[in-house]
GUKOLPA-919465 format. One line per 8 residues: number of its first residue (from 1); for each residue x negated, z, y negated of N, C-alpha, C. Coordinates in steps of 0.1 Angstrom, whole numbers. Atoms other than C-alpha are relative to their C-alpha. Layout:
// residues N
NUM) X/Z/Y/X/Z/Y/X/Z/Y  ...
This chain:
// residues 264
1) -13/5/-5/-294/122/250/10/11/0  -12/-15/4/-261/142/247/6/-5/13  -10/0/-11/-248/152/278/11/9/3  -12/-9/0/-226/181/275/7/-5/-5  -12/1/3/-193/180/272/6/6/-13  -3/-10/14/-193/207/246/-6/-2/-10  7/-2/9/-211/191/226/11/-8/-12  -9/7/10/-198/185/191/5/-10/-5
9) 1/17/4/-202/150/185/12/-5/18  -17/-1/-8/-173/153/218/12/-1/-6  -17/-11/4/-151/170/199/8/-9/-14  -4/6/12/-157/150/165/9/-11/7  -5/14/-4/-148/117/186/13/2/5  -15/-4/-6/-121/132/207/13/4/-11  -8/-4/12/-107/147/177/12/-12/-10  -2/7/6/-104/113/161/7/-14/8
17) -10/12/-8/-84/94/188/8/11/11  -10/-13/-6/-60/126/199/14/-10/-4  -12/2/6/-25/120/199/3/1/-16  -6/-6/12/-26/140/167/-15/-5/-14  12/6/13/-57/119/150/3/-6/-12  0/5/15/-39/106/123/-5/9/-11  1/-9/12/-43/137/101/-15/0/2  12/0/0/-82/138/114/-4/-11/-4
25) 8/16/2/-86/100/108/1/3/-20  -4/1/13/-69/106/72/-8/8/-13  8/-7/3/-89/137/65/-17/-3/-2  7/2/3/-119/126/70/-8/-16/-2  -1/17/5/-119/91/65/-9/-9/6  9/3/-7/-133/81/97/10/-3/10  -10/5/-10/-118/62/127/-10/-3/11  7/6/-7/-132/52/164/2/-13/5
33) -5/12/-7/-137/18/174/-13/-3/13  12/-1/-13/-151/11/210/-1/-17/6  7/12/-4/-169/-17/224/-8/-10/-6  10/2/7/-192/-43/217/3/-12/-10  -4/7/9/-170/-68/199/2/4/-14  -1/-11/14/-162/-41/171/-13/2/-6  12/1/-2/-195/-37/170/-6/-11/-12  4/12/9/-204/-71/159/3/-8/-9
41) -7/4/9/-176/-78/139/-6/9/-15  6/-6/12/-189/-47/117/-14/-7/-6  15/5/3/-225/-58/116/1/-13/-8  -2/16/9/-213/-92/99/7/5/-9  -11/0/12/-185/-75/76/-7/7/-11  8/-5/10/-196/-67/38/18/11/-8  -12/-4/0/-159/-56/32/10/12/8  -10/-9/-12/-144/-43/63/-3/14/2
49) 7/-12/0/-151/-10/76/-14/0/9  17/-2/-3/-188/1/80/-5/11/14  9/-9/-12/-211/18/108/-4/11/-4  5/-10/8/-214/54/102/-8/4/18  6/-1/-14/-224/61/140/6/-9/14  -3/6/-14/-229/45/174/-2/8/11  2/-5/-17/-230/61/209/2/-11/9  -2/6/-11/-240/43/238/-11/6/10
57) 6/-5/-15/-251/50/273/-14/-12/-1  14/10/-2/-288/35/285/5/-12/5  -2/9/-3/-269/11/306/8/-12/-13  -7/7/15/-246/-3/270/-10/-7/3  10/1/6/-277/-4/258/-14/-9/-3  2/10/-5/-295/-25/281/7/-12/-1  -4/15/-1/-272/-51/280/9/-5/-12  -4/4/15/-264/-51/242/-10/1/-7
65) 9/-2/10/-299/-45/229/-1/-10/-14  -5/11/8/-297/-78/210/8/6/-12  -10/-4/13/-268/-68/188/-3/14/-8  -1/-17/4/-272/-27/185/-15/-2/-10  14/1/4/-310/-36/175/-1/-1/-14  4/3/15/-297/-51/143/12/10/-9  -4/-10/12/-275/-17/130/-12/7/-6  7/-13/8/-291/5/105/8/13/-2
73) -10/-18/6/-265/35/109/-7/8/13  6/-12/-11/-272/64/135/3/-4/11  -4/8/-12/-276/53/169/-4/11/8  2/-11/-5/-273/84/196/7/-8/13  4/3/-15/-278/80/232/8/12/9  -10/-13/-10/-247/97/257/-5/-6/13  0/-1/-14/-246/101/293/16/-11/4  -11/2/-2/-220/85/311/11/7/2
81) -8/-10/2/-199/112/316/6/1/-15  -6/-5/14/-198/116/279/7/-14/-3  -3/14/-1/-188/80/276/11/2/1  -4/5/-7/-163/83/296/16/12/-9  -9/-11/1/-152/118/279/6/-10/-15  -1/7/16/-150/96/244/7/-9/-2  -5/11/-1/-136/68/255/21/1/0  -18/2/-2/-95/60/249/3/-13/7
89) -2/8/-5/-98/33/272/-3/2/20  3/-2/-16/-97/32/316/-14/-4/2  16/1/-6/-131/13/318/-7/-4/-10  12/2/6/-154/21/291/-8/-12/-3  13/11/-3/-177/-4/281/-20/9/-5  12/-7/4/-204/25/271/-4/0/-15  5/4/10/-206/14/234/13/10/-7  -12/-7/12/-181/40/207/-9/0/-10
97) 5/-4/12/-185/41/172/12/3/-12  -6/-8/9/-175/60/144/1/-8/-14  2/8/8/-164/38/114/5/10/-14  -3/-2/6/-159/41/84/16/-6/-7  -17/8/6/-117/35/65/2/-5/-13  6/8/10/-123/12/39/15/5/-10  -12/-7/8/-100/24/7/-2/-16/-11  -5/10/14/-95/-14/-18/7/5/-6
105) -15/-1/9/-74/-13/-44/3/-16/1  -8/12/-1/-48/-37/-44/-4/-14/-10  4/13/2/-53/-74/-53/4/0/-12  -10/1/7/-43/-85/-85/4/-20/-1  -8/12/0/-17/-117/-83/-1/-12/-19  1/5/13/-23/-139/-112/11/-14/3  -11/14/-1/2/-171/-121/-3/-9/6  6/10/-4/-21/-196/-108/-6/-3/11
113) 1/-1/-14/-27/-181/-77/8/-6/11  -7/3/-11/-16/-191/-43/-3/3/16  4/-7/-8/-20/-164/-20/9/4/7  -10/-3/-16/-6/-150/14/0/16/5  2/-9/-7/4/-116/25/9/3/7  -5/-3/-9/19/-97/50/5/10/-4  -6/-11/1/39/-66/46/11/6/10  -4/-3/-17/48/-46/77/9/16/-11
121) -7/-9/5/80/-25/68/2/9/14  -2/-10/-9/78/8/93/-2/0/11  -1/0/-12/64/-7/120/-6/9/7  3/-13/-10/59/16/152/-8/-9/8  7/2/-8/43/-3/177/-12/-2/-1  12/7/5/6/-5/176/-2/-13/5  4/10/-6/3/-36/200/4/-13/-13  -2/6/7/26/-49/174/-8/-4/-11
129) 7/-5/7/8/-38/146/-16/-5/-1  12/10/-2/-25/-57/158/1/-12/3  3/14/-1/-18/-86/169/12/-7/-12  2/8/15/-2/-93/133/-9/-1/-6  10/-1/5/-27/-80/116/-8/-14/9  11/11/-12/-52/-105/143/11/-18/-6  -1/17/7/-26/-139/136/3/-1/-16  -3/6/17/-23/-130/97/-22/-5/-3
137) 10/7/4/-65/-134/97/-1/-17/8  0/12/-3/-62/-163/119/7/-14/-5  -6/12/6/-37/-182/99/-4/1/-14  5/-3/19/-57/-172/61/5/5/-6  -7/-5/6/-36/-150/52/-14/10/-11  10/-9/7/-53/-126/21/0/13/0  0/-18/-2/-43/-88/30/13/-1/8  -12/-7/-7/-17/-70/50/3/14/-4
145) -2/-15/2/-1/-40/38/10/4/7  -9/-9/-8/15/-15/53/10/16/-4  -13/-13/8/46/9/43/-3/11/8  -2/-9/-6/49/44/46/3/3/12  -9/-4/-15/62/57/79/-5/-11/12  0/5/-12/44/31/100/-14/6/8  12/-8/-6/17/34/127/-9/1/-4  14/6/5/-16/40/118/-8/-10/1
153) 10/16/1/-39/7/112/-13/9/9  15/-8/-5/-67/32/127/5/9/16  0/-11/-11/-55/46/155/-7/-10/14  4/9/-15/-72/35/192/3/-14/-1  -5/12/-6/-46/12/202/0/-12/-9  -1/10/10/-41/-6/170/-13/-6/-2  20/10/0/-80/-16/166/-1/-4/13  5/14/-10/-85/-25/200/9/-13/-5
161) -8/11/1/-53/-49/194/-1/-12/-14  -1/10/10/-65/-65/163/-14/-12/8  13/9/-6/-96/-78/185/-13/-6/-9  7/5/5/-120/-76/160/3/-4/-15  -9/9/15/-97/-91/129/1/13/-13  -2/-5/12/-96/-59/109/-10/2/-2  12/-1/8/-133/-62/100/6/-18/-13  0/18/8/-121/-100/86/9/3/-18
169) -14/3/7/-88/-88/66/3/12/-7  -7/-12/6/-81/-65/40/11/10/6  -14/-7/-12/-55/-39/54/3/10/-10  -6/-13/13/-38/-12/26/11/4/7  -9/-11/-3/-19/18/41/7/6/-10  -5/-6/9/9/37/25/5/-8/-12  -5/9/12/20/7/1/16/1/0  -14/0/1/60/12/-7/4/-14/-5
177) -4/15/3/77/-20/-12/2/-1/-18  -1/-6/13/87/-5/-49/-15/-5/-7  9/1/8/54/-10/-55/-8/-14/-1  5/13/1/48/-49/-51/11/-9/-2  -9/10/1/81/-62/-60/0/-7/-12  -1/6/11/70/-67/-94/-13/-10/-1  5/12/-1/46/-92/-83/2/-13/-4  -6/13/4/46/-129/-94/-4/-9/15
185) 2/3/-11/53/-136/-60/15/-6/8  -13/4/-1/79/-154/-35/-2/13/12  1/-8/-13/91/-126/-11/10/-2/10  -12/7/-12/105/-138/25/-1/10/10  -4/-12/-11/116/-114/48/11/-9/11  -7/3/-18/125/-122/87/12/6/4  -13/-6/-1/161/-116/95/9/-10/11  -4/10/-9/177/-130/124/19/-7/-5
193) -16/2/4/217/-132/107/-2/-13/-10  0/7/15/197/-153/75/4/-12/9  -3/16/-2/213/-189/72/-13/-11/-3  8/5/4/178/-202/58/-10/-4/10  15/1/-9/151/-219/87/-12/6/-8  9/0/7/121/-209/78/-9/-13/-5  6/12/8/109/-242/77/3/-6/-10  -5/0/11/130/-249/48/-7/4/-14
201) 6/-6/6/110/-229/26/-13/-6/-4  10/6/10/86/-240/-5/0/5/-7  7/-7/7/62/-227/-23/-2/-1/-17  4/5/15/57/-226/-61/-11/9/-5  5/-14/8/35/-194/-63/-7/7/16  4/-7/-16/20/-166/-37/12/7/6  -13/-4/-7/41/-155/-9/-7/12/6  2/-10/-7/47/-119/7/5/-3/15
209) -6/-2/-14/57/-120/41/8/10/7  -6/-14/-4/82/-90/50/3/-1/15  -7/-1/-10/84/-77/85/8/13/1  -7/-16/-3/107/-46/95/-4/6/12  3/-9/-14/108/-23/119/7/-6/15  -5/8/-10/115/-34/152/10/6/10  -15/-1/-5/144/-18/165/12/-2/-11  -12/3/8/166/-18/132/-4/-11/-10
217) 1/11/7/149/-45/111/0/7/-17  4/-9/13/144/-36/72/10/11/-3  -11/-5/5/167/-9/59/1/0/-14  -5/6/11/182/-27/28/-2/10/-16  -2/-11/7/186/6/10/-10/5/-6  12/-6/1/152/18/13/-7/-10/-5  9/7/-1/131/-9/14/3/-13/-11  -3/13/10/147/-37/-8/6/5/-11
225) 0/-10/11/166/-14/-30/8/-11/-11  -3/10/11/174/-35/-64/-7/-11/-2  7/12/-2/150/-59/-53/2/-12/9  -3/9/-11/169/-76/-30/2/-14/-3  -3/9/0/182/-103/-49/-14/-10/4  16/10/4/143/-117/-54/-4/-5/12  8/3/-16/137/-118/-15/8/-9/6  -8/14/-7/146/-149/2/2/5/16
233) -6/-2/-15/160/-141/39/0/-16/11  1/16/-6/149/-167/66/0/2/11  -2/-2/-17/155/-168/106/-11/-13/7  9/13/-6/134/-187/128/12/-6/12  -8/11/-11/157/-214/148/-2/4/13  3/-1/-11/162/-204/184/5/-10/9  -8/9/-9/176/-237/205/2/5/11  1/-4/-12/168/-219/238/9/13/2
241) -9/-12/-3/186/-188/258/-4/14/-6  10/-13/1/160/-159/246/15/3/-10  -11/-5/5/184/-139/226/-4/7/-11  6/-5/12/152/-124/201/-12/0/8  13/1/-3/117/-126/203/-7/13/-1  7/-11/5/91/-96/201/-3/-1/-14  5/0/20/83/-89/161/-15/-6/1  9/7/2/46/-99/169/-2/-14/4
249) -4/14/-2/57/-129/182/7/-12/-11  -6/7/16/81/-140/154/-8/3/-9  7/2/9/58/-129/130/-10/-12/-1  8/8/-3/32/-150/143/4/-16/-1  -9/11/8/57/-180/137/3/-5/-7  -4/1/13/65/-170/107/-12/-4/-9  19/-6/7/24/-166/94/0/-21/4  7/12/-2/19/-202/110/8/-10/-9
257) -4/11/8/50/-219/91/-6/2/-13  2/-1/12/42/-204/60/-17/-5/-7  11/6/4/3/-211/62/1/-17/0  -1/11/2/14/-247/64/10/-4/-10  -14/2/5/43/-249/38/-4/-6/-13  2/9/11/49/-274/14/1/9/-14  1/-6/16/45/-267/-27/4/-10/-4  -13/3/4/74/-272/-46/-4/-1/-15
């Protein structure tokens, strides 16, 4: 059992959910995800990211034997103390593990397709940040990428927040918009000034989904560039007082009209 505090397999974990764990997550191509739902989302994914180690306390252990029983990666036995040292959350559940950051290469779009993605332009928030990622696998979407400059898909908060969803859903970091505009695709981007509902919108082909950053919204310049004309601009209808919604909220809006949208 590992009960010091000094011990290395501390320092790896701690290392990898620091403030400053992006460069350690990136470097070594390892992220932590804690508890026992992550857990068993891995153990079913053939895709997602994989089990490179688990730590859990005797009590976990006890009352997850069931599930833990059926990994085959390294399974090492902490104290609660260490638990507690490992943990990026207030009340542990005893169960951390060390995954692996799954690297795809990008999908390839053919004419005949009729596929769904997401594309998160610079977003910061992780809460955000998961629970798209969480309603793009709930509504069938096929990947979600993610631009330069946003949060990490791997950090703590963002994996707890997908609840399990980013073992289900492709996820690709570092994608520039430059580099999927020459897709044979329709690309609709959320913009609250557009004159277009979103429900308005039909399909002939696969769709991107553009979201922006959530205090300034895409920057035209950067992100759409000479590609603007191609991207269709669409608002979602507000009848009521709200005056804007959260971005994981509108997105999730947007994910559910478009998983239902007619073909044109």
């Amino acid at each position: 059992m590992i009960e010091s505090l000094n011990s290395p397999h501390v320092g790896r974990v701690k290392a990898l959910i620091s403030s400053r764990g992006a460069k350690e997550r990136s470097q070594t191509g390892s992220f932590i995800a804690e508890g026992i739902q992550c857990i068993k989302e891995a153990l079913h994914s053939r895709t997602g990211p994989q089990l490179q180690t688990i730590y859990i306390t005797n009590s976990a252990l006890d009352k997850f034997a069931d599930v833990i029983n059926q990994a085959t990666c390294e399974i090492l036995s902490i104290s609660d103390d260490v638990a507690r040292a490992m943990s990026d959350t207030v009340t542990p559940q005893g169960i951390i593990a060390v995954c692996t950051i799954p690297r795809p290469e990008l999908p390839i779009i053919s004419s005949s397709s009729m596929k769904k993605f997401v594309y998160l332009s610079e977003i910061q928030d992780p809460g955000n940040a998961g629970t798209i990622i969480r309603s793009a696998d709930a509504f069938g979407f096929d990947a979600v990428l993610i631009s330069p400059n946003s949060v990490d898909i791997y950090s703590p908060k963002v994996v707890r927040s997908t609840v399990g969803s980013l073992w289900h859903i492709p996820v690709y970091q570092g994608i520039s918009l430059k580099e999927i505009v020459s897709w044979n695709c329709q690309f609709i981007a959320l913009d609250a000034s557009a004159d277009l509902p979103i429900s308005k919108v039909r399909a002939d082909r696969s769709i991107v989904a553009i979201f922006g950053n959530e205090a300034r919204g895409l920057n035209t310049e950067q992100d759409i560039s000479d590609s603007k004309n191609s991207i269709i601009f669409v608002k979602i209808p507000m009848p009521g007082n709200a005056e804007s919604l959260n971005l994981s909220a509108a997105a999730s809006i947007v994910m559910y009209q478009l998983a239902n949208i007619p073909t044109s």
